[in-house]
C-alpha positions in Angstrom: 27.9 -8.2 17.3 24.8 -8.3 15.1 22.3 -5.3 15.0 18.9 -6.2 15.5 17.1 -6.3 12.1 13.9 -3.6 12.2 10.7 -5.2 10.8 8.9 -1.8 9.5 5.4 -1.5 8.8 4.3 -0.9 5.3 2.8 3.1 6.5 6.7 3.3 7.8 7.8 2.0 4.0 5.3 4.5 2.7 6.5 7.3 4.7 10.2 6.8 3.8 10.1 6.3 0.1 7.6 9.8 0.5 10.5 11.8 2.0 13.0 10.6 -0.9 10.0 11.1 -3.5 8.2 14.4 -2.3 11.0 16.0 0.2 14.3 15.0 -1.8 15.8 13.3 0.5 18.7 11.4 -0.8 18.7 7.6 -0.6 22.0 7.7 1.0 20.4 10.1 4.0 17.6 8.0 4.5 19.5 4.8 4.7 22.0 6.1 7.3 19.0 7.4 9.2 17.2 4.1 9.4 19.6 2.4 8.3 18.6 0.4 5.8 20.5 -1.6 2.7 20.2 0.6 -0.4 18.9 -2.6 -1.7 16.1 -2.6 0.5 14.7 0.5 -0.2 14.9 0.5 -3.7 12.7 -2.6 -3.3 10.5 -1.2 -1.5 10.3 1.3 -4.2 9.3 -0.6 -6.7 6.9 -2.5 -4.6 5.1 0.8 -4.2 4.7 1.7 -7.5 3.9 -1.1 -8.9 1.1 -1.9 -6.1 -0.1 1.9 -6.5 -3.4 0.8 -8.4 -4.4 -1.1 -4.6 -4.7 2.0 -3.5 -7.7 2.8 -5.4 -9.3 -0.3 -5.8 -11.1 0.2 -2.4 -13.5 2.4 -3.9 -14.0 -0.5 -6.5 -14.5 -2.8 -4.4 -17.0 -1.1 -2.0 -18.9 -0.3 -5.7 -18.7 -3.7 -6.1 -20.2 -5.1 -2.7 -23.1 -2.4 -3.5 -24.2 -3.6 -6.5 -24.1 -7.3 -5.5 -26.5 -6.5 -2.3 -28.4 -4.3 -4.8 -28.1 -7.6 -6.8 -29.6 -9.8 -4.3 -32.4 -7.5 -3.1 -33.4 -7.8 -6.4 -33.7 -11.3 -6.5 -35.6 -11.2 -3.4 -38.2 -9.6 -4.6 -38.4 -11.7 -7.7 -39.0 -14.6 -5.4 -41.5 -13.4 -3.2 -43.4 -12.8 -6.8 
């Protein structure tokens, strides 16, 4: 009989590569646990690091939507002139 393939969500993905990456939990544990392919996991891996820089572009991107409403306030005013 087949298991039942888990769809995790990516704060699940997160939390499991933290406990290999922070609390040295062995790929091997972690697999048995949620059992997962060693394949998986080390996807997800290197999903995770190299989409790190997403992490911080939510600052950027709220700097961003600032200065474009600072943008068109601006032109507002030029019109009503």
């Amino acid at each position: 009989m087949k298991r039942k393939r888990k769809n995790y969500s990516a704060n699940e993905k997160v939390a499991i590569i933290k406990r290999h990456l922070v609390d040295k939990v062995s790929v091997s544990d972690l697999c048995d646990e949620y059992l997962l392919n060693p394949t998986v996991f080390y996807r997800w891996q290197k999903e995770f690091f190299e989409n790190g820089a997403a992490a911080f572009e939510k600052s950027d991107a709220r700097r961003q939507r600032a200065e474009r409403k600072r943008f068109e306030e601006l032109e507002a005013k030029l019109q009503v002139k």
